[in-house]
N, C-alpha and C positions, 0 to 999 in steps of 0.2 A: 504494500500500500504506500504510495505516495505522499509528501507532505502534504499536498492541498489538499487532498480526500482526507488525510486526517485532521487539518484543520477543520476543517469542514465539519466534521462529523462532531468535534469537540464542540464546535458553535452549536449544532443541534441541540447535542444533548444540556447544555447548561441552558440554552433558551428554553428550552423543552422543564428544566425544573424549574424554572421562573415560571415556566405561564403554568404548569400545576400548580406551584407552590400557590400562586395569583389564586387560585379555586378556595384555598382557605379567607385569603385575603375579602373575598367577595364577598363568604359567607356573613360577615357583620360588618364591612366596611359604611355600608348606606342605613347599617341601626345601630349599634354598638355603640362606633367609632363616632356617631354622630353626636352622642350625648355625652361624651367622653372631653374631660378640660384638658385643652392644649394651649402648651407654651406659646409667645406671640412669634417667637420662629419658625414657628409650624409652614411646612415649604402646601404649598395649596395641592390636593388631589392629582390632577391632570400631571403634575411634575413627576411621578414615582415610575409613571408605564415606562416612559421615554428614557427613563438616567436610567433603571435597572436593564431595559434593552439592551442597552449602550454598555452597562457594565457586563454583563452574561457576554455577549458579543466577545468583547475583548478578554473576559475569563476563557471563552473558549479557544480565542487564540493563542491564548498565554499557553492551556493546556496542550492544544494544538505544536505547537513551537518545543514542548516538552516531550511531549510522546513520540516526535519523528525527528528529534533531534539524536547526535552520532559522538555524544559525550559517552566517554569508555567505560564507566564505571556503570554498567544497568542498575547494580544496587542501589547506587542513590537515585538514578532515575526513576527504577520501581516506588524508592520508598519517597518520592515528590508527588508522582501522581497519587499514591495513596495518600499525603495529607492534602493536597490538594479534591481530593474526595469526601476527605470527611469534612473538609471548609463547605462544601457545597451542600452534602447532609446539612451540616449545621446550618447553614444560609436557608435552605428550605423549611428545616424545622422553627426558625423564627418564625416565621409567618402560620403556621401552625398554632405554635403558644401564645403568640403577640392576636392574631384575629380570630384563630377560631376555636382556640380555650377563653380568647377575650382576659388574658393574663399578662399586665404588663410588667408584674415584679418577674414572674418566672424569664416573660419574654427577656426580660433584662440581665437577667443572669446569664441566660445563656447568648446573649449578641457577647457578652465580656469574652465570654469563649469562642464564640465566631471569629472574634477580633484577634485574639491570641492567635489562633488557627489562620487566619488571615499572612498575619506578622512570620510568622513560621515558612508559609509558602514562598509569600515573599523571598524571603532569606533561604530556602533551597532551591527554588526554579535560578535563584544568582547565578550561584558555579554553572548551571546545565546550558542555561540562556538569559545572558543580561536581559535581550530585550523583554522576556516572559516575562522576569520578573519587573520592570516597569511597567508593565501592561497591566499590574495589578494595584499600581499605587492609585488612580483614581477611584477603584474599588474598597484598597484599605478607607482613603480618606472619606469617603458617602458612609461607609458604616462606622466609622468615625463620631461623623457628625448624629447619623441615626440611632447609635450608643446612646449619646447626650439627649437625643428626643424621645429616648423610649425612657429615659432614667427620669428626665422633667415627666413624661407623660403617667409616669408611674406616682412619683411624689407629687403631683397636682394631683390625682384620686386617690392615694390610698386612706 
C-alpha cells in the first residue's frame, strides 16, 4: 500500500470517529447543552463542525505520514500509532461523557487525559516524522482551550 492510500484511509477513519463520536454530541446538544451556564468565551455552535473537521483531517495525516513512513525502528512506530489510538479513543469518549452522560466533571477528567495523550503523541510521531508531529499542534492547542471550557462549564453548574 502506498503513502497516499494510506493517508487517505487514516483521514477516513479519524473523520469517521468525529462524525460518530458527533451522534453523542447530538443527543442533548439542542436540550441539555441549552440550559447549561457557559463561560462568556463560549466559541458559538456552528464553530465546533468546521475546527474539528479540520483537526481529524490533519490527525489523519499526521497518522497517515506515521504509518507509511520508513523510520527503522517499527517498535516505536508500532508503539506511536498505538498511542496515537488511544488519543483518538479518548477524543471520542469525551463527547460520550461530556453530551451524552451530560457529565461535565467526568467529561473533564478525562479531556486532562486526552490532553496528556495528546502531548505524548506529539513527542513520539517527533523522531518518526517532524512534520506528523506539527500537524498535531493545532489539535493539542483546541483541546487546550476546550480543557479550560469544559472545567469553567463544569464549575459554572456544579
Amino acid at each position: 500500500m502506498n503513502k497516499s492510500v494510506k493517508i487517505i484511509i487514516s483521514i477516513c477513519v479519524c473523520v469517521l470517529v468525529g462524525f460518530l463520536s458527533g451522534f453523542a454530541t447530538q443527543s442533548s446538544v439542542k436540550t441539555w447543552f441549552l440550559t447549561v451556564n457557559k463561560p462568556f468565551f463560549n466559541p458559538p455552535s456552528w464553530l465546533f463542525a468546521p475546527v474539528w473537521t479540520v483537526l481529524y483531517i490533519m490527525m489523519g495525516i499526521a497518522f497517515g505520514l506515521i504509518w507509511s513512513s520508513n523510520f527503522k525502528d517499527k517498535k516505536v512506530v508500532k508503539s506511536a500509532m498505538i498511542i496515537f489510538g488511544i488519543q483518538l479513543g479518548l477524543n471520542a469518549l469525551w463527547s460520550i461523557l461530556f453530551f451524552g452522560l451530560c457529565n461535565p466533571l467526568l467529561a473533564f477528567i478525562e479531556i486532562l487525559l486526552l490532553w496528556l495523550f495528546i502531548f505524548e503523541t506529539i513527542k513520539v510521531f517527533k523522531p518518526i516524522d517532524g512534520l506528523a508531529s506539527k500537524l498535531l499542534y493545532p489539535y493539542l492547542a483546541w483541546v487546550s482551550f476546550a480543557t479550560i471550557l469544559n472545567g469553567s462549564i463544569w464549575w459554572l453548574n456544579k
